[in-house]
C-alpha positions as CSV (number, residue, x, y, z in Angstrom):
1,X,0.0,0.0,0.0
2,X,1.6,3.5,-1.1
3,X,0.5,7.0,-0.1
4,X,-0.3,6.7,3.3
5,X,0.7,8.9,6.3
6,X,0.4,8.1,10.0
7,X,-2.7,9.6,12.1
8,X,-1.7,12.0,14.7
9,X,-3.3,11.7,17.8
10,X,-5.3,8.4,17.1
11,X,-6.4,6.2,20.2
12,X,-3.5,3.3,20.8
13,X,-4.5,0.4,22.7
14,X,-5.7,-0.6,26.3
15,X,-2.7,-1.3,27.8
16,X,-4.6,-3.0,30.8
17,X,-7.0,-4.7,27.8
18,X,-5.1,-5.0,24.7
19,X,-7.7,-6.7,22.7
20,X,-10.6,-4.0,23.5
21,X,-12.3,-3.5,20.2
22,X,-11.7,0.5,19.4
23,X,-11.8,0.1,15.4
24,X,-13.8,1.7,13.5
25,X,-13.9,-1.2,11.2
26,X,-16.3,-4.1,11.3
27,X,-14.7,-6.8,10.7
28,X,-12.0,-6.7,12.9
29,X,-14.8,-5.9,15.5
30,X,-16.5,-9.0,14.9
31,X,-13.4,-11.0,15.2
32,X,-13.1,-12.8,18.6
33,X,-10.8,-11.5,20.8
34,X,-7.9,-14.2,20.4
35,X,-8.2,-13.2,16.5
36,X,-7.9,-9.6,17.5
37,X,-4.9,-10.2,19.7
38,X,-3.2,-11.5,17.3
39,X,-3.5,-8.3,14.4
40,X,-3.8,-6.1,17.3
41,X,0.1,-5.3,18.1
42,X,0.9,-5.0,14.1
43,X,-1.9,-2.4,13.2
44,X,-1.0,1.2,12.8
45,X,-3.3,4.0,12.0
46,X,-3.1,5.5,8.8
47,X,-5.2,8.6,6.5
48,X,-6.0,9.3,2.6
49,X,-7.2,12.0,0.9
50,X,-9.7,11.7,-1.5
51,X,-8.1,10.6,-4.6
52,X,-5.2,9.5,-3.1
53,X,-3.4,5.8,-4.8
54,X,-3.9,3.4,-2.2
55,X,-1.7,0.7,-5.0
56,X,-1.5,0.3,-8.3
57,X,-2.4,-3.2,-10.4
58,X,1.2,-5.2,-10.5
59,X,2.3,-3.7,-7.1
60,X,3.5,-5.8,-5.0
61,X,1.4,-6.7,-1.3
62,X,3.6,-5.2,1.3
63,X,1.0,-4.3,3.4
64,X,-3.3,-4.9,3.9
65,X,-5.5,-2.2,5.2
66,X,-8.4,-2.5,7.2
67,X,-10.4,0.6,6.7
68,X,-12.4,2.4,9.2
69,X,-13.5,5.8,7.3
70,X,-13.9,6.1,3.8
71,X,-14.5,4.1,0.2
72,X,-11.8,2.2,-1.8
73,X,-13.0,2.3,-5.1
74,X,-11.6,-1.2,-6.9
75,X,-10.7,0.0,-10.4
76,X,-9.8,-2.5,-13.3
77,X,-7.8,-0.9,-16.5
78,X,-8.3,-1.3,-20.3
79,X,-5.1,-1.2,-22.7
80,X,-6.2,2.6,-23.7
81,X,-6.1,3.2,-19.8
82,X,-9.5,3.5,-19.2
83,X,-10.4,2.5,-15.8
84,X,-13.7,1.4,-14.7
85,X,-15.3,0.3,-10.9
86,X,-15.5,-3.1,-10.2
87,X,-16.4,-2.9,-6.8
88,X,-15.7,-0.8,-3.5
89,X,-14.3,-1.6,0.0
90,X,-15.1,0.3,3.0
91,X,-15.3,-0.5,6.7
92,X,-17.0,-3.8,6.3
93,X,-13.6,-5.5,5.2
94,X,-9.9,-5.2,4.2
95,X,-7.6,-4.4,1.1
96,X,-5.3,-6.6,0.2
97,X,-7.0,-9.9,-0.1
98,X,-5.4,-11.6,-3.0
99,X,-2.5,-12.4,-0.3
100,X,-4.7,-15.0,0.9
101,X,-5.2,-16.5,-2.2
102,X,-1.7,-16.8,-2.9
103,X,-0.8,-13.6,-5.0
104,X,1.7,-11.6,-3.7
105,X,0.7,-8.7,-6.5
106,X,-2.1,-6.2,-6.5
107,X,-4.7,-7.2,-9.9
108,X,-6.3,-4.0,-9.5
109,X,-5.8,-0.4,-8.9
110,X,-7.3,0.9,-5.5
111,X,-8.1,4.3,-5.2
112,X,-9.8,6.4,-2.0
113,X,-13.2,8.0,-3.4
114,X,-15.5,10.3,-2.3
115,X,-14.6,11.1,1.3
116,X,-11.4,11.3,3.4
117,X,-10.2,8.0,4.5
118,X,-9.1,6.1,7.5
119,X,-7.8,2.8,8.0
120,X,-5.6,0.5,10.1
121,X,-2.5,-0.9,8.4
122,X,-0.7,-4.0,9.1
123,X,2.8,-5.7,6.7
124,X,1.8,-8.1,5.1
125,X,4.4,-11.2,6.8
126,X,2.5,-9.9,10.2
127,X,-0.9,-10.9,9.0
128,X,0.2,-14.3,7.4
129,X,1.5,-15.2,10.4
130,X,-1.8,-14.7,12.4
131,X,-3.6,-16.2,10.4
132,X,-1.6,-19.7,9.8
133,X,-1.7,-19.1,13.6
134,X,-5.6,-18.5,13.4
135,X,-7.8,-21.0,11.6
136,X,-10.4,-19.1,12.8
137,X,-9.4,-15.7,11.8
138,X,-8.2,-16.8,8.1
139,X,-11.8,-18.2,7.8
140,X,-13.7,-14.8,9.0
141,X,-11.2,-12.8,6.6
142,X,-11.9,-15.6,3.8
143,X,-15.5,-14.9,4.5
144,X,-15.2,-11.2,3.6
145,X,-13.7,-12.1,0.2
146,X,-16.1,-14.7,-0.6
147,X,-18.5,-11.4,-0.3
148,X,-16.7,-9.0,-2.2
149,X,-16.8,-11.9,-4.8
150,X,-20.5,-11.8,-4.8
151,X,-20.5,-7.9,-5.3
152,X,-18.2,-7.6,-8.0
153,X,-20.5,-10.6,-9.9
154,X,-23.2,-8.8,-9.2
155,X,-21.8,-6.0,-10.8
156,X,-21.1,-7.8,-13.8
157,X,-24.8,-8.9,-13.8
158,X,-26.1,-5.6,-13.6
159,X,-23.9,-4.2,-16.5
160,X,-25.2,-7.0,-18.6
161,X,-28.7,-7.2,-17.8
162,X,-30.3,-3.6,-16.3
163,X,-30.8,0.3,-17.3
164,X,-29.0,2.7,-16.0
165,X,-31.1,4.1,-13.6
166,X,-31.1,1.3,-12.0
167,X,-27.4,0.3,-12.2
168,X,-27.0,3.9,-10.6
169,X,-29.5,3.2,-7.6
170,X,-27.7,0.6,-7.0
171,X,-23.9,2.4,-7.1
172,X,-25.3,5.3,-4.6
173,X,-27.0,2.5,-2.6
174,X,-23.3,0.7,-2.5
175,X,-21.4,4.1,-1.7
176,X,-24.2,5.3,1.0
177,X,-23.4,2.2,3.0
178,X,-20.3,3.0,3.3
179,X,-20.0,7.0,4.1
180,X,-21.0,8.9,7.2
181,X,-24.2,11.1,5.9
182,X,-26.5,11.3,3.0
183,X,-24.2,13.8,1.1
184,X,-22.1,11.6,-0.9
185,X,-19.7,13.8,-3.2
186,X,-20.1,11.3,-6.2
187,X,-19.0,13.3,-9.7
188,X,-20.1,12.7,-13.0
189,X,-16.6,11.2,-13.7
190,X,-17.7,9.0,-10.3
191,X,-20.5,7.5,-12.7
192,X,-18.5,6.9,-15.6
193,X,-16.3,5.0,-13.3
194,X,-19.2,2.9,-12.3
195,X,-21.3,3.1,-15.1
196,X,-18.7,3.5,-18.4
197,X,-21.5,5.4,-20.0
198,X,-21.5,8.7,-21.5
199,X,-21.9,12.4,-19.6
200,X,-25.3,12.6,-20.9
201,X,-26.7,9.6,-20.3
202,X,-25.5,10.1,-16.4
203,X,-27.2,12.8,-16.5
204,X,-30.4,11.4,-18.0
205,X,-30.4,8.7,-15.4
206,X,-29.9,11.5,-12.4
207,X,-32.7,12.7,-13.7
208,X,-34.8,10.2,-13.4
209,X,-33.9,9.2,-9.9
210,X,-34.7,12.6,-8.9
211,X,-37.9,12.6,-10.6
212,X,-38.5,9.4,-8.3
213,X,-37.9,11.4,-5.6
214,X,-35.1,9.5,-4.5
215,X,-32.1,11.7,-5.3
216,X,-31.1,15.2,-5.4
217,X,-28.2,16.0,-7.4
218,X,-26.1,18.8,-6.4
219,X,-22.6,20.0,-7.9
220,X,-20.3,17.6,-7.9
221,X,-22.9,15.5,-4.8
222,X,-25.7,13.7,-4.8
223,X,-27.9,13.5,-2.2
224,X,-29.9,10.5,-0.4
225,X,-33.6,11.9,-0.2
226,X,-35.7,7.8,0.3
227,X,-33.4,5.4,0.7
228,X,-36.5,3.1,0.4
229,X,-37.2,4.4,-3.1
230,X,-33.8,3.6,-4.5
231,X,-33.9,-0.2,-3.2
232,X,-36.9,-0.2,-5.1
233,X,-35.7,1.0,-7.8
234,X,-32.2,-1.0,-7.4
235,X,-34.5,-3.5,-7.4
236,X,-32.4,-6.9,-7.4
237,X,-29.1,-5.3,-8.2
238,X,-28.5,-4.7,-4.7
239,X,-29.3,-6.7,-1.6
240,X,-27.6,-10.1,-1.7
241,X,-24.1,-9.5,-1.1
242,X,-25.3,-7.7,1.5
243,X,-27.2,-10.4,3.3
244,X,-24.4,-12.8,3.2
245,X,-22.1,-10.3,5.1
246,X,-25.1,-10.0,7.9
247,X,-25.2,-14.1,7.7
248,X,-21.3,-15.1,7.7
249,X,-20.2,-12.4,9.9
250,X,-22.4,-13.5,12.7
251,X,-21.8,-17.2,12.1
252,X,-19.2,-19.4,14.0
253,X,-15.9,-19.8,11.7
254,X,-15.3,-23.1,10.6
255,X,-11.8,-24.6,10.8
């Protein structure tokens, strides 16, 4: 992971309860304590600005980041260097995860989108090590890929199969799960991103969403008006990944 810079001033551990759960991200919350104890001594606090290159696609893994603030945007490349969203990360799981499947190289580019980021950072030999110490903790970090996987084939789906409008319901339904308010500074560059459609057809399909009452698109934001209204109109596009996060993170690890 590259760009990064230490937070000032951010909360160290308990030392008279090291594995008290002050992150911000949850997953590690869910972890049992053992499992925290063990990624506990080897996390360090770090920040991005919107923006910011959190690694590049061939980079090697030095490091995964468990973030606590913020959306990483997953971005896949074309030979002409056009980039488009294949999924997003935020403080439901970790970046990084090829490690565990054996590839010591970033396939994608990772940037930090639409708000100020925050995450805990641990090497990437520190976290091996817990988790061939950790059955348990390899599975519940396992689990959390197995659900990104389901996002990004969603994703696929709903490029295939749906309209705009609804591909975009479900983008700002993805991106408001994962920021603090229902301001989300998403850009019409944010939707080509997502939607590798043209200016005016983003446009057309913001329109419609705030016809629905569901949007309302300010400069360079959009704003979350029924959140009820855009499931509906996400329709099956969003909602199963989802689920299985609720289900596996709550369910005992196998080993």
């Amino acid at each position: 992971m590259s760009n990064v810079t230490p937070i000032t001033g951010h909360a160290g551990p308990d030392p008279a309860n090291p594995t008290a759960d002050r992150t911000g991200n949850r997953l590690l919350a869910s972890l049992s304590a053992a499992d925290r104890a063990l990624l506990a001594p080897h996390l360090e606090p770090v920040f991005f600005a919107v923006g910011d290159v959190i690694t590049h696609a061939g980079d090697p893994i030095e490091s995964l980041c468990f973030p606590e603030q913020g959306i990483a945007g997953v971005l896949d490349s074309l030979e002409d260097d056009r980039r488009y969203a294949i999924g997003l990360v935020g403080a439901e799981g970790f970046l990084g995860w090829p490690l565990l499947l054996g590839d010591d190289r970033s396939p994608y580019d990772v940037t930090m989108r639409a708000e100020r980021g925050q995450a805990l950072r641990i090497a990437a030999p520190a976290l091996l090590d817990a988790v061939e110490a950790s059955a348990t903790l390899r599975c519940a970090l396992l689990r959390f890929v197995h659900v990104f996987m389901l996002q990004m084939g969603r994703t696929i789906v709903s490029s295939l199969a749906h309209p705009i409008e609804r591909r975009m319901a479900r983008w700002i339904l993805l991106y408001h799960d994962r920021v603090q308010a229902d301001e989300i500074n998403m850009t019409h560059e944010e939707f080509r991103l997502m939607l590798g459609v043209r200016r005016s057809s983003v446009t057309d399909a913001m329109h419609r969403l705030e016809e629905e009452r569901a949007i309302r698109a300010l400069r360079a934001k959009i704003v979350v008006h029924d959140r009820a209204k855009l499931m509906q109109l996400a329709s099956d596009t969003y909602g199963r990944p989802e689920q299985e996060y609720r289900r596996l993170m709550h369910a005992p690890a196998r080993v």
